[in-house]
VODREN-600459 format. One line per 2 residues: number of its first residue (from 1); their letters; for each residue x negated, y negated, z negated of N, C-alpha, C, CB. Coordinates in pm, whole numbers, always signed. Atoms other than C-alpha are relative to their C-alpha. Glycine has a CB too. Layout:
<atoms>
NUM> A> X Y Z X Y Z X Y Z X Y Z  ...
</atoms>
This chain:
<atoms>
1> XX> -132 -63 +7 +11429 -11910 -8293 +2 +127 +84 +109 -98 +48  -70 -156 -33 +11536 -11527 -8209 +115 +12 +61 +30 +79 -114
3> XX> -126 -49 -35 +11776 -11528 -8013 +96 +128 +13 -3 -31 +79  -56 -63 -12 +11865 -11213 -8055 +73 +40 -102 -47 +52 +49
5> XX> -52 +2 +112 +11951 -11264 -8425 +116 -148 -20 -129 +10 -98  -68 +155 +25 +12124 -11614 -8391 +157 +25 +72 -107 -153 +100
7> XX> -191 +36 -73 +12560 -11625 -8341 -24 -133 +49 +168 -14 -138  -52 +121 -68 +12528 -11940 -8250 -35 +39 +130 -57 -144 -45
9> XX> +29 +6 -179 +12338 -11911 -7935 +67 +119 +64 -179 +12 +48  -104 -47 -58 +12538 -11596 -7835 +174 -23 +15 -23 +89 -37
11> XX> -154 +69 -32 +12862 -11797 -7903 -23 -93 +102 +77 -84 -129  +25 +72 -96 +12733 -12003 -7705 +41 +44 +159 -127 -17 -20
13> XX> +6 -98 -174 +12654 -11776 -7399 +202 +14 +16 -117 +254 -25  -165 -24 -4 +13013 -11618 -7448 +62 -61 +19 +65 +30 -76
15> XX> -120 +62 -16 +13198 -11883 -7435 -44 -103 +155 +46 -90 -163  +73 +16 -165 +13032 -12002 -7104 +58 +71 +88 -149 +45 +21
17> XX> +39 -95 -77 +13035 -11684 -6934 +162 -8 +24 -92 +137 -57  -125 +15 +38 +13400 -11699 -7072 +130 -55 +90 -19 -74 -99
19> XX> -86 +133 -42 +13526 -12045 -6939 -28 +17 +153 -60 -169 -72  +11 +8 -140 +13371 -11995 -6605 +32 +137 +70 -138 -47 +35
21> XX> -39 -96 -28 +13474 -11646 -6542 -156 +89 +84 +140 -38 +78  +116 -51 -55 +13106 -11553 -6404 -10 +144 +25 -100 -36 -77
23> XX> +12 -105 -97 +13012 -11299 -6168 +89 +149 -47 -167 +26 +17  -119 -51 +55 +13358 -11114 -6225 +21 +125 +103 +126 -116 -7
25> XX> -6 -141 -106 +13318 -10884 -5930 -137 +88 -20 +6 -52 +188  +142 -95 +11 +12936 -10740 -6006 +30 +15 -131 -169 -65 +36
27> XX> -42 -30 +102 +13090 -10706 -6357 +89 +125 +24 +53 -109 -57  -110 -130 -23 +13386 -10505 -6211 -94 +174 +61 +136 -71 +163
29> XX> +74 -135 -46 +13090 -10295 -6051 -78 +68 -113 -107 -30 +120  +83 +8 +102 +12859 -10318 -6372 +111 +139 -100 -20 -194 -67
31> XX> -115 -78 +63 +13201 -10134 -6560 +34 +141 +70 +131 -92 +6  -26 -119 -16 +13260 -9872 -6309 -103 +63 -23 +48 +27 +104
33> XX> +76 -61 +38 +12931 -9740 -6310 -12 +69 -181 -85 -80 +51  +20 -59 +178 +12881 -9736 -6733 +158 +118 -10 +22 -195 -163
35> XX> -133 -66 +27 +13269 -9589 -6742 -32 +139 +79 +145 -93 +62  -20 -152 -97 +13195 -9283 -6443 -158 +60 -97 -22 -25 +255
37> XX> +107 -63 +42 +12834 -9237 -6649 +56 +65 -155 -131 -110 -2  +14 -77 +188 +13027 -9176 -7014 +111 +83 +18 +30 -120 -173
39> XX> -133 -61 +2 +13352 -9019 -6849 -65 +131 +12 +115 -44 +117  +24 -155 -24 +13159 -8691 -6759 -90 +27 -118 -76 +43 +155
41> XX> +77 -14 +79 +12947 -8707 -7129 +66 -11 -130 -96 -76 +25  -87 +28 +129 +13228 -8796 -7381 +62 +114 +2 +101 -126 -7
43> XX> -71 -144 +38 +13380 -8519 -7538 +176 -46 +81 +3 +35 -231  -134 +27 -81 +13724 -8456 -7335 +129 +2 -143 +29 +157 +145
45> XX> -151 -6 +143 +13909 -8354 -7701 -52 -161 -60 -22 +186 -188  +43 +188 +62 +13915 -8744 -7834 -54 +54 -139 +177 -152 -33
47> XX> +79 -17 +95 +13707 -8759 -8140 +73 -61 -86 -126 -36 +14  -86 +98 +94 +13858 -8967 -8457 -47 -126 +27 -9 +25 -159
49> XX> +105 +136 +56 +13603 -9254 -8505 -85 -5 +111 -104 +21 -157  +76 +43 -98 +13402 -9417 -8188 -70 -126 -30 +74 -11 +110
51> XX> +101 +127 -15 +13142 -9720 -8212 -41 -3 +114 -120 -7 -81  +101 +51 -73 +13036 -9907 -7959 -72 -177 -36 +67 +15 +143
53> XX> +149 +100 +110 +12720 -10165 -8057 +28 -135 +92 -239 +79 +21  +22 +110 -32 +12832 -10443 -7820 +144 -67 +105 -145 +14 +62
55> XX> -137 +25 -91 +13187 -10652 -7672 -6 -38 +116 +86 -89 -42  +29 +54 -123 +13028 -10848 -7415 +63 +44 +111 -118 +9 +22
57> XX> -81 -48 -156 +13186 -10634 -7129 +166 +0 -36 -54 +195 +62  -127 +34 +6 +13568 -10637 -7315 +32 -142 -9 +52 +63 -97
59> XX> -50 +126 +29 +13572 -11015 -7375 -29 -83 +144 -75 -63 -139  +42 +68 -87 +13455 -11091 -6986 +67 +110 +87 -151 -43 +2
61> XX> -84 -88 -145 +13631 -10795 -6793 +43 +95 -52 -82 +60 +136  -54 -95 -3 +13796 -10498 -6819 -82 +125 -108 +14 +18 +144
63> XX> +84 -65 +133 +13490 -10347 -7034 +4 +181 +45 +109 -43 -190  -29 -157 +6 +13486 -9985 -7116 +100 +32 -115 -141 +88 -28
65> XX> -80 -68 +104 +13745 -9965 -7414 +124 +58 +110 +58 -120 -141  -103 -105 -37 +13996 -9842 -7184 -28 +167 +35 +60 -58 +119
67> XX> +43 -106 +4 +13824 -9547 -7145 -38 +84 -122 -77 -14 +65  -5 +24 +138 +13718 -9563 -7510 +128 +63 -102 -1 -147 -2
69> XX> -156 -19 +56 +14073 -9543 -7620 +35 +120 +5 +109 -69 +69  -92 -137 -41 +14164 -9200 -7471 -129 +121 -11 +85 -12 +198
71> XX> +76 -122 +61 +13832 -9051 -7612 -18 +5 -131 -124 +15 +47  -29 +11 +167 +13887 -9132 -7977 +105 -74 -37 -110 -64 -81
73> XX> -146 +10 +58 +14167 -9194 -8203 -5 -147 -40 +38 +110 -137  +49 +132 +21 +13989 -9485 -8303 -131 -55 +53 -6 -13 -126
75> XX> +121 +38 -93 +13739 -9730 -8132 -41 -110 -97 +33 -51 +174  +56 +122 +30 +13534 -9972 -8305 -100 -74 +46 -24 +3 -88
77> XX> +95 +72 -108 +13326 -10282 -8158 -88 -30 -104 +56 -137 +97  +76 +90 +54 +13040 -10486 -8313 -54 -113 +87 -94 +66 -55
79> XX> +9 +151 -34 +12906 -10813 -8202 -39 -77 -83 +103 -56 +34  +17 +131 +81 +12710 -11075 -8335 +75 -162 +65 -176 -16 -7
81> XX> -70 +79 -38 +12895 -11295 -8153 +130 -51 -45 +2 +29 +84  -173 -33 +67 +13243 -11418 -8316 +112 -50 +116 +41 -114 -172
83> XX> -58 +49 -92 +13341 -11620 -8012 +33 +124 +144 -93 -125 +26  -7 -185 -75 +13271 -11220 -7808 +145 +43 -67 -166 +149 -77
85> XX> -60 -72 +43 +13453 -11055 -8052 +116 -93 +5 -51 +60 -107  -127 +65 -13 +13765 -11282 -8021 +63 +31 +100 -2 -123 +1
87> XX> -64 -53 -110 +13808 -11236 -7701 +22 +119 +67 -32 -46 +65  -58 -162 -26 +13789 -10872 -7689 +65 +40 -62 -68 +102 +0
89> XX> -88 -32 +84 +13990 -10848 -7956 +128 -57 +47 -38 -38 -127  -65 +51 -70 +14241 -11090 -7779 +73 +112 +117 -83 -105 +42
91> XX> -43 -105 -155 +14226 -10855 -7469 +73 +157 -26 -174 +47 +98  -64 -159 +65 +14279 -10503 -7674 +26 -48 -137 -123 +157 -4
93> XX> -63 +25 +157 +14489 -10555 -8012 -66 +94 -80 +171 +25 -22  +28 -105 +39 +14380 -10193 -8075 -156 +26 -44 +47 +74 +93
95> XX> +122 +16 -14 +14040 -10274 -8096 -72 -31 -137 -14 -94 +96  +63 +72 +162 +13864 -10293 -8481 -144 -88 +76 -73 +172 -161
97> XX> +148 +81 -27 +13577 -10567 -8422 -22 -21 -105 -19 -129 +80  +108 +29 +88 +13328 -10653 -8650 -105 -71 +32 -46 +97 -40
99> XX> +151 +86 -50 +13060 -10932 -8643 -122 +62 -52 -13 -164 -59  +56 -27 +87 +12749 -10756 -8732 -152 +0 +79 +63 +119 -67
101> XX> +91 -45 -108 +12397 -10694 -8590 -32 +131 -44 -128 -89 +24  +15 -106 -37 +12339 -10350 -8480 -180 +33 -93 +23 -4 +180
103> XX> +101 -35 +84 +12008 -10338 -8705 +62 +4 -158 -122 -105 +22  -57 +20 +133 +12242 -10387 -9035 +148 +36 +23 -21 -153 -58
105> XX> -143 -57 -41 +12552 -10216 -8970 +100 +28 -133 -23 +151 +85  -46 -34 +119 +12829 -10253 -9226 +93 +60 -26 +13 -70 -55
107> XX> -98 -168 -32 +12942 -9907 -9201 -74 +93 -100 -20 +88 +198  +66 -70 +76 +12886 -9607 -9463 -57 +84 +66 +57 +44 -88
109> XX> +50 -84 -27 +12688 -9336 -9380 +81 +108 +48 -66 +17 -81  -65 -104 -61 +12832 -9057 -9152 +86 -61 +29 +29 +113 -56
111> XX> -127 +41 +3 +13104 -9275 -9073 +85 +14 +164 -13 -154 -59  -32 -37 -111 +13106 -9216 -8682 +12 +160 +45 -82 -66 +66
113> XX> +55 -142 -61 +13152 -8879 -8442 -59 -31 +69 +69 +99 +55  +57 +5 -121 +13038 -9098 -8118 -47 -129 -54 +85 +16 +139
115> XX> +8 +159 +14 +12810 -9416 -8075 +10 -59 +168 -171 -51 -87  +49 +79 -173 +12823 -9605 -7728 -104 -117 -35 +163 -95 +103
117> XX> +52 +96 -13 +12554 -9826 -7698 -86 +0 +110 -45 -26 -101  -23 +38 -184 +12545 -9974 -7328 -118 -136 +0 +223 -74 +60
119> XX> +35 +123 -28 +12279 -10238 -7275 +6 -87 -132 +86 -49 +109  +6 +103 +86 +12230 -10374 -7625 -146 -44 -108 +118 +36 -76
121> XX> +130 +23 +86 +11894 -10287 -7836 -83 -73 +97 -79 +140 -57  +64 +80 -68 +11740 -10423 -7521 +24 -178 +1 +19 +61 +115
123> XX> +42 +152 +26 +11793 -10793 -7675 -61 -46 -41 +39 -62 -34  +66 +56 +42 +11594 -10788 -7916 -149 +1 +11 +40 +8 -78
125> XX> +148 +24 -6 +11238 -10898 -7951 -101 +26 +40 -36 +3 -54  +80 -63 -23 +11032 -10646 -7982 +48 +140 -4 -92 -35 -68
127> XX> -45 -140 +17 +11036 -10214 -7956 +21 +38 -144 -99 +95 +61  -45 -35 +153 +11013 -10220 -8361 +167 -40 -55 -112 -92 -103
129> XX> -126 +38 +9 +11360 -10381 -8344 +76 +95 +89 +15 -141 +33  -62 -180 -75 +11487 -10062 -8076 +17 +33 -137 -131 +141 +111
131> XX> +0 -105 +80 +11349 -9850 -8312 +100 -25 -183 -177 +26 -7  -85 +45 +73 +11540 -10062 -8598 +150 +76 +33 -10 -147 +17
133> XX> -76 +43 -44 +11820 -10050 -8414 +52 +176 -12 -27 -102 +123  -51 -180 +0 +11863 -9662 -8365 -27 +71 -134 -97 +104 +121
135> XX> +53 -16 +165 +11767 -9611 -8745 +146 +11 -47 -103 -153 -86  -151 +34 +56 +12081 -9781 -8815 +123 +105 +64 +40 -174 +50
137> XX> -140 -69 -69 +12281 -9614 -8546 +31 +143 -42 -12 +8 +167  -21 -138 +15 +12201 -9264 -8648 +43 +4 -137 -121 +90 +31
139> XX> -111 +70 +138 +12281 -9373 -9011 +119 +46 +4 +34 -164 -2  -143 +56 +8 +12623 -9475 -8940 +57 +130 +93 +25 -183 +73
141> XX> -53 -156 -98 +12659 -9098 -8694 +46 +86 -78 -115 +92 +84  -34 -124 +109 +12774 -8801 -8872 -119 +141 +64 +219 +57 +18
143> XX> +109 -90 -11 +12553 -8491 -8854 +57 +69 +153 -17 +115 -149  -40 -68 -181 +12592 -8292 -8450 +84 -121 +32 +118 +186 +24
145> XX> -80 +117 -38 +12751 -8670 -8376 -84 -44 +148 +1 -131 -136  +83 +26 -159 +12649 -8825 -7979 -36 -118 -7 +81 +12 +146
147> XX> +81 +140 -47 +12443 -9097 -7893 +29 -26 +153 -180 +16 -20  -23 +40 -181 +12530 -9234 -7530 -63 -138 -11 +196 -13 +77
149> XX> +40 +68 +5 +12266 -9482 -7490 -49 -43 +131 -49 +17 -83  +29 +17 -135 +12164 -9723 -7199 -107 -127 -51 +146 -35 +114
151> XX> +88 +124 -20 +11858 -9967 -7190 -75 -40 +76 -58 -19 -63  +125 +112 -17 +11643 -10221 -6996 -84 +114 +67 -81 -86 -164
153> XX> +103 -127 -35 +11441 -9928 -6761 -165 -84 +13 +57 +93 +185  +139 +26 -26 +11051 -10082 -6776 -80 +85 +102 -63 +10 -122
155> XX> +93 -112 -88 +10925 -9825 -6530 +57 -59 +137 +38 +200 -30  -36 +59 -98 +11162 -10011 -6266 -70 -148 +30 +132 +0 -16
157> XX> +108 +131 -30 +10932 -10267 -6084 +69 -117 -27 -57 -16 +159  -99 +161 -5 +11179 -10559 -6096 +17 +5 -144 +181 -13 +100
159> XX> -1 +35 +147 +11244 -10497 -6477 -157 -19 -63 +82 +126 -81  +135 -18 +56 +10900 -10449 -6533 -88 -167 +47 -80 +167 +83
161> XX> +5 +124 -47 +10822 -10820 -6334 +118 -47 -56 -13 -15 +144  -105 +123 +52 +11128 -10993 -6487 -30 -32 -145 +171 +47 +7
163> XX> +22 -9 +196 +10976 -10894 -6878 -58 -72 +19 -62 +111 -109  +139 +69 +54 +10647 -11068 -6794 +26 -170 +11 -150 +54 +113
165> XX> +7 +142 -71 +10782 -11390 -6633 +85 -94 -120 +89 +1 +179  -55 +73 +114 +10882 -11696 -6839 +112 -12 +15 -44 -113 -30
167> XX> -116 -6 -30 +11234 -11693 -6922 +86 -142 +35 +46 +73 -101  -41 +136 -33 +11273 -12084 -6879 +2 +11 +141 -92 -116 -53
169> XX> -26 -20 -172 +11173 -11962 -6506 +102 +19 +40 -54 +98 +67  -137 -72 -11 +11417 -11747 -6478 +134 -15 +6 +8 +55 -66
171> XX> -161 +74 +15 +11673 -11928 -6595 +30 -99 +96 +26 -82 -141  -4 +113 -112 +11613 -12208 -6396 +36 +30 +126 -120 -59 +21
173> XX> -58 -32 -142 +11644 -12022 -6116 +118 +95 +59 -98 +45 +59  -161 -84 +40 +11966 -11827 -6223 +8 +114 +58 +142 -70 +48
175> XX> +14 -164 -17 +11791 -11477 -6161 +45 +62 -169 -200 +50 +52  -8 -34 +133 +11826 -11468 -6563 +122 -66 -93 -132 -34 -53
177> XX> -116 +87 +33 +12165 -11567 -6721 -17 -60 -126 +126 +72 +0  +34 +13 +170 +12069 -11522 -7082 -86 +68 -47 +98 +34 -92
179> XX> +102 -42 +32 +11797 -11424 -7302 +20 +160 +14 -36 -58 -127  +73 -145 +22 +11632 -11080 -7279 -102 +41 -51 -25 +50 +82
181> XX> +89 -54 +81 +11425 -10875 -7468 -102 +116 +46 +73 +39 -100  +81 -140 +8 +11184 -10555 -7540 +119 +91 +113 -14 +78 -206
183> XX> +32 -98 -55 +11199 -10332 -7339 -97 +152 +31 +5 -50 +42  +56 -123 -38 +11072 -9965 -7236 +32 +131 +111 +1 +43 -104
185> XX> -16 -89 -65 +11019 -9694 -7033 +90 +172 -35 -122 -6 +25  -82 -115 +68 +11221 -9356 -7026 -62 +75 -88 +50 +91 +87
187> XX> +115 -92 +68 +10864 -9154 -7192 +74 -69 -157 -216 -44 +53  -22 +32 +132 +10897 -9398 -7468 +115 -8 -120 -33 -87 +9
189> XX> -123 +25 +55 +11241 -9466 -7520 +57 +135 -49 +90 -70 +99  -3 -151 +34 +11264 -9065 -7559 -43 +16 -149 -102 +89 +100
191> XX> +115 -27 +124 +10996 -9039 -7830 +97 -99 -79 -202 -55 +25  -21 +82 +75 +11173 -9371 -8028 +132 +93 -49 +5 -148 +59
193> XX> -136 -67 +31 +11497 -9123 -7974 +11 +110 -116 +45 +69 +128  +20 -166 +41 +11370 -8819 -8106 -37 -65 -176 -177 +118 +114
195> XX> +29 +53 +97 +11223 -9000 -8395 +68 -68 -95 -62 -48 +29  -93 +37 +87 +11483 -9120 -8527 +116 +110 -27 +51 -124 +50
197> XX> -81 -152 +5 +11675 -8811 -8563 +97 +39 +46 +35 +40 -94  -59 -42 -171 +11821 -8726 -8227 -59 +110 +39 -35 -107 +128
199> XX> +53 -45 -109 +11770 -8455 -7991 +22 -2 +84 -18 +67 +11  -63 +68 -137 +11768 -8579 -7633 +35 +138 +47 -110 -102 +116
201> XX> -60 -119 -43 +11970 -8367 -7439 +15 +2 +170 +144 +11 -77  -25 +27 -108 +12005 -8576 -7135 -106 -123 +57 +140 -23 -2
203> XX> +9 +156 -43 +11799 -8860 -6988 +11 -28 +133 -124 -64 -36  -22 +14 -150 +11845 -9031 -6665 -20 -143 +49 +145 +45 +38
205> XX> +18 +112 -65 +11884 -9357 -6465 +119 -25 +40 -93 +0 +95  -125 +103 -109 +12168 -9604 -6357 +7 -85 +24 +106 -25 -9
207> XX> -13 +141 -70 +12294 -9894 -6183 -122 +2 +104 -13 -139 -117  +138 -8 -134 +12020 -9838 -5830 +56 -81 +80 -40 +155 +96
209> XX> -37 +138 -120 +12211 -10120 -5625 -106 -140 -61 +226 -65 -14  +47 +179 +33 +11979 -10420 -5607 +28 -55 -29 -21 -86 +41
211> XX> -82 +113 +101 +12073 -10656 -5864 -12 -124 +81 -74 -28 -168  +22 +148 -27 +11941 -10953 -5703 +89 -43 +128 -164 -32 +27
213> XX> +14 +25 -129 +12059 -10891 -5376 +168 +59 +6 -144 +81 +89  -127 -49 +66 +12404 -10710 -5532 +95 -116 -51 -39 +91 -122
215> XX> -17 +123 +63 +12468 -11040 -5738 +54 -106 +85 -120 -41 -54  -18 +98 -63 +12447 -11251 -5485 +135 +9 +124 -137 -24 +47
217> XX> -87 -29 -149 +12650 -11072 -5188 +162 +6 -76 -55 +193 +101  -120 -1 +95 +12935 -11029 -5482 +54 -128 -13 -32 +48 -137
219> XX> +20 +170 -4 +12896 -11407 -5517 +134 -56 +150 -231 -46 +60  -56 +25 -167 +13016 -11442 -5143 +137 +58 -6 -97 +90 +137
221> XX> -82 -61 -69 +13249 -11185 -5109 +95 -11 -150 -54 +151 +81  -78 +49 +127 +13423 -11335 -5443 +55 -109 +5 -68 -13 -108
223> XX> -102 +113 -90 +13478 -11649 -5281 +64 +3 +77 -29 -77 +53  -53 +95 -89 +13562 -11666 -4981 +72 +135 +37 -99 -101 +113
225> XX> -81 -101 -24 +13726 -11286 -4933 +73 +60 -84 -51 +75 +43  -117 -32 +26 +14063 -11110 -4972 -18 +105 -115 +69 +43 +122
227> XX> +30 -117 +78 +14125 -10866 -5277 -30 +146 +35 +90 +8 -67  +80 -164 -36 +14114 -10562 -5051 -131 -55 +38 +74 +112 +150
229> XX> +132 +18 -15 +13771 -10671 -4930 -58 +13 -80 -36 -84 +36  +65 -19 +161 +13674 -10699 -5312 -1 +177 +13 +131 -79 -164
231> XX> +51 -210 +10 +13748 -10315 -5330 -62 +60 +116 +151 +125 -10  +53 -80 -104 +13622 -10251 -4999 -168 +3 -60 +31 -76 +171
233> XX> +121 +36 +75 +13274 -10420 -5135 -68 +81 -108 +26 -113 -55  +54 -90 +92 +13273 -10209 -5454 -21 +150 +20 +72 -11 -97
235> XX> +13 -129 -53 +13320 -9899 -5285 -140 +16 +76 +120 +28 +92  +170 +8 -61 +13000 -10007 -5085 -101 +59 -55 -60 -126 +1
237> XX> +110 +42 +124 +12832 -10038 -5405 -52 +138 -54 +79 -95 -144  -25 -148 +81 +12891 -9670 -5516 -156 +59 +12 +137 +123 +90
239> XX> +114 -100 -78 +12663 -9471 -5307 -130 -12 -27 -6 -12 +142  +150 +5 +106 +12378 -9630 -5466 -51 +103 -141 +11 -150 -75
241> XX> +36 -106 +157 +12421 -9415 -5790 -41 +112 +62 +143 +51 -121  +93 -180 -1 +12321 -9109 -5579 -137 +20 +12 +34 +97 +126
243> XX> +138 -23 +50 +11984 -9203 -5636 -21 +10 -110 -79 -76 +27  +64 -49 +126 +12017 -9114 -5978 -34 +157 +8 +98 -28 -125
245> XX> +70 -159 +49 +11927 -8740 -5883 -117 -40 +113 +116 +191 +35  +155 -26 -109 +11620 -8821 -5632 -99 -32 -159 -39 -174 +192
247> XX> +102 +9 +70 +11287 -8785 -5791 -114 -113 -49 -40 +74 +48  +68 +149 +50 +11216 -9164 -5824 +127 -88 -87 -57 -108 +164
249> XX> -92 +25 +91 +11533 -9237 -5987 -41 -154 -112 +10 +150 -79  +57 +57 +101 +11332 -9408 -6266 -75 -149 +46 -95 +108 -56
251> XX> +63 +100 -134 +11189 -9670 -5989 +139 -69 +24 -72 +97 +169  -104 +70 -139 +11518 -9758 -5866 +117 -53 -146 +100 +172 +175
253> XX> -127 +80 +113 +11774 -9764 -6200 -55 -89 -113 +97 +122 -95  +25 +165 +86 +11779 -10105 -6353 +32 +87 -194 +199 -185 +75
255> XX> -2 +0 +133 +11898 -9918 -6716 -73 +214 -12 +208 -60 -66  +28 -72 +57 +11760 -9572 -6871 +135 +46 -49 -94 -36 -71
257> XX> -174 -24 +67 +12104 -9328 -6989 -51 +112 -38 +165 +11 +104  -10 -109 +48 +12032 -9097 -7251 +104 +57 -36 -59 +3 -69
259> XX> -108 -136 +126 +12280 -8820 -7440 -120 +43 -59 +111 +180 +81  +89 -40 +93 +12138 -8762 -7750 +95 +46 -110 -104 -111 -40
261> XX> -109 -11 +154 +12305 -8586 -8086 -124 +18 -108 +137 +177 -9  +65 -38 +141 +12209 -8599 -8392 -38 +103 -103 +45 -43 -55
263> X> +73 -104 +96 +12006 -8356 -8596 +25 +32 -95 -95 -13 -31
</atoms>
């Protein structure tokens, strides 16, 4: 089994992640970061038509459609998940969802101006499923349309040790919540970009706060401390992103963040 093709086992996850409200403060950090990385890259005049390739962050927190909202006239989600898409649809009325997988998109051609896709080709399998995956997306773009893409950085030592190790480990030891996939480095993930008929315009690195060690202290300061402490905590958290301009960048951010438009 594939988990990265199967609703069940992501209804699954979802409705887990769901019921127990899980790590709801390194989520709230997980959101500002993606939201301050697409607020300075999204066109400021709202566009008509927006995609983004995955709900997971509106059906468990605050997400990015609120930001979403006030850069296009319209926002649409996807999700193979139906138990995801319920609850982000639940959370924003305004919200078109669609169950679909992001390799089979059942959208016409040119039908977007923007795509967001945050953390999602990195589920499946293998890099021929990426490269699937952005096939489809540029498809469904309109011609000079944006790509804002984030995946899985392989050049970061800890992603690059978390691919090789068995994920039954992983799990077991609740460094790994849910399945993960392919992965790559920024060289490659460039070339898969370009190749599919993109020209990168931007690439970079985000999220440089230690996940493991981020995760856990969020953990703490989610129990047993006050809501200002929560924001005092995330404000902590910030100052990490200013290693996305040092010259190891690529070492330190857990995802890869291109801008790319279409050709």
């Amino acid at each position: 089994m594939d988990p990265s093709t199967d609703s069940h086992y992501w209804d699954t996850v979802g409705t887990a992640w769901q019921g127990q409200g899980r790590q709801t403060l390194w989520r709230a950090h997980s959101d500002a970061i993606n939201a301050a990385w697409l607020a300075g890259r999204l066109p400021m005049q709202p566009v008509a038509r927006l995609l983004k390739t995955d709900l997971f962050d509106e059906a468990l927190a605050t997400g990015l459609y609120p930001l979403l909202s006030v850069r296009a006239r319209s926002v649409f989600g996807v999700d193979i998940s139906v138990s995801t898409l319920q609850a982000a649809s639940a959370r924003y009325p305004g919200l078109h969802s669609t169950q679909a997988d992001v390799r089979s998109l059942p959208f016409a051609d040119s039908t977007f101006d923007s795509v967001v896709s945050n953390s999602t080709l990195d589920h499946f399998a293998s890099t021929a499923d990426i490269v699937a995956g952005l096939v489809e997306l540029s498809r469904v773009l309109r011609p000079a349309g944006y790509l804002l893409l984030t995946l899985d950085n392989l050049a970061n030592p800890v992603v690059a040790v978390r691919n090789v190790l068995p994920f039954r480990l992983l799990n077991r030891l609740g460094l790994v919540p849910y399945s993960i996939g392919a992965a790559c480095g920024p060289r490659r993930l460039q070339r898969f970009v370009r190749q599919t008929g993109f020209e990168v315009q931007e690439v970079g690195a985000i999220m440089h706060c230690p996940r493991v060690f981020g995760v856990a202290a969020a953990r703490i300061v989610e129990r047993y401390r006050s809501p200002q402490a929560r924001r005092r905590f995330l404000q902590c958290l910030m100052p990490f992103e200013r290693l996305a301009s040092w010259r190891t960048r690529f070492r330190t951010g857990y995802f890869i963040a291109i801008v790319a438009r279409k050709s």
